[in-house]
C-alpha positions as CSV (number, residue, x, y, z in Angstrom):
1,X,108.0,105.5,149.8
2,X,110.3,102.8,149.9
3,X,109.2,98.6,150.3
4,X,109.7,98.4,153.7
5,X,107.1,101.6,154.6
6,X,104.6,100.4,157.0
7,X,101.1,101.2,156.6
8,X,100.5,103.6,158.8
9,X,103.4,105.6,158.0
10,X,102.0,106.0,154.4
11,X,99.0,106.9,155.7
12,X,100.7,109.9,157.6
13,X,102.1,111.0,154.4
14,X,99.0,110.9,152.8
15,X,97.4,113.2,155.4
16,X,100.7,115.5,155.3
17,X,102.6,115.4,152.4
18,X,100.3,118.2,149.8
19,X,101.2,116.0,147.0
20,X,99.3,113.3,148.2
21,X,96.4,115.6,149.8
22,X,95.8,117.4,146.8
23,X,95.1,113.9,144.9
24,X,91.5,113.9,143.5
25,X,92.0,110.3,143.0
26,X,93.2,109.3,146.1
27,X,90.9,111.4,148.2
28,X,87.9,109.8,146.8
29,X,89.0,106.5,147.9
30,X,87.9,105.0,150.7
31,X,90.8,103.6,153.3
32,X,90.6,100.3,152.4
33,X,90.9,100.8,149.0
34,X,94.1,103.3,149.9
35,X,94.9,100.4,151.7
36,X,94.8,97.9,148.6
37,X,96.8,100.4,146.7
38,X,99.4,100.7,149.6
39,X,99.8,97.0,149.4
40,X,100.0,96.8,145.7
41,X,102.3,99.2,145.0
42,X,104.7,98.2,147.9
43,X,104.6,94.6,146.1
44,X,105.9,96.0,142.9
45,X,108.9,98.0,145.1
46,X,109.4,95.0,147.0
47,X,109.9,93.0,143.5
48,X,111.7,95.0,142.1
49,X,114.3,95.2,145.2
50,X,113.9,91.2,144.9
51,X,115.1,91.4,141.3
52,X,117.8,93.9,141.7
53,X,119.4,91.8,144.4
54,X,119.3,88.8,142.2
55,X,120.8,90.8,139.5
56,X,123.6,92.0,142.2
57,X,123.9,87.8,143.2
58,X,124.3,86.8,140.1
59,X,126.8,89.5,139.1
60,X,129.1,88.6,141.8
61,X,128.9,84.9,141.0
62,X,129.9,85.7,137.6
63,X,132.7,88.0,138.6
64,X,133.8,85.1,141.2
65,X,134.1,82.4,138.6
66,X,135.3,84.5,136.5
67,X,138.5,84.9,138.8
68,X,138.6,81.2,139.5
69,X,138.5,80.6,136.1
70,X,141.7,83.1,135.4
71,X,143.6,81.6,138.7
72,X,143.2,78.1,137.6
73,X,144.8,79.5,134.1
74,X,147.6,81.3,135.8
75,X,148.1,78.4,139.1
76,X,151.4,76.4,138.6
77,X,150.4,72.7,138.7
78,X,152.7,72.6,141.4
79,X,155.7,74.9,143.3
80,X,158.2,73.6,145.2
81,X,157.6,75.0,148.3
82,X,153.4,74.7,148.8
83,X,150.6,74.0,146.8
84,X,148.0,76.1,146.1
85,X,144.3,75.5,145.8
86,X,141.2,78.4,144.6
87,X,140.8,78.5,148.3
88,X,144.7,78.5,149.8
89,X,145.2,81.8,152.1
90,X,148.9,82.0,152.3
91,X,152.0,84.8,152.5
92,X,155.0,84.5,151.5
93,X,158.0,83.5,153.5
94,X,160.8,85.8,153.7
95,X,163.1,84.2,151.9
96,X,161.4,85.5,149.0
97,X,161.1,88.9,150.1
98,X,163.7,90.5,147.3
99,X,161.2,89.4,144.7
100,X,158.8,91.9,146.6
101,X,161.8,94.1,146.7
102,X,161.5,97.3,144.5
């Protein structure tokens, strides 16, 4: 089951699925307390997908400042031709296409 399993879909896979069906435990509840469990344990996925994400956010932000810290290292305080900023999109004119040259 994953976090975003609705109730009554887990409660088809209860009936179906012979792992579930062959539960002593979980036949011997009632359906509201199946019900509590449902909700409990799609709380902890739901958490843990919370955290994960949070983890993945916090990754990126480092990696991001990470490469605005190593730009602002390697950025020219100034060029001749333009200036440019953590946020400047730019190409380069043609004129200095034979530095791309190979």
């Amino acid at each position: 089951m994953k976090a975003d399993t609705p109730w009554v879909r887990a409660k088809e896979i209860f009936e179906v699925d012979p792992a579930f069906r062959e539960e002593p435990d979980l036949n011997q509840l009632d359906l509201v307390d199946q019900l509590l469990v449902f909700e409990d344990h799609i709380g902890r996925l739901e958490k843990d997908r919370e955290e994960r994400l949070g983890e993945d956010r916090d990754q990126r932000r480092r990696a991001e400042r990470r490469n605005r810290d190593e730009f602002k290292v390697i950025k020219p305080e100034s060029t001749p031709m333009f200036l440019l900023y953590d946020l400047t999109s730019f190409s380069l004119p043609s004129c200095f296409s034979f530095f791309c040259a190979t």
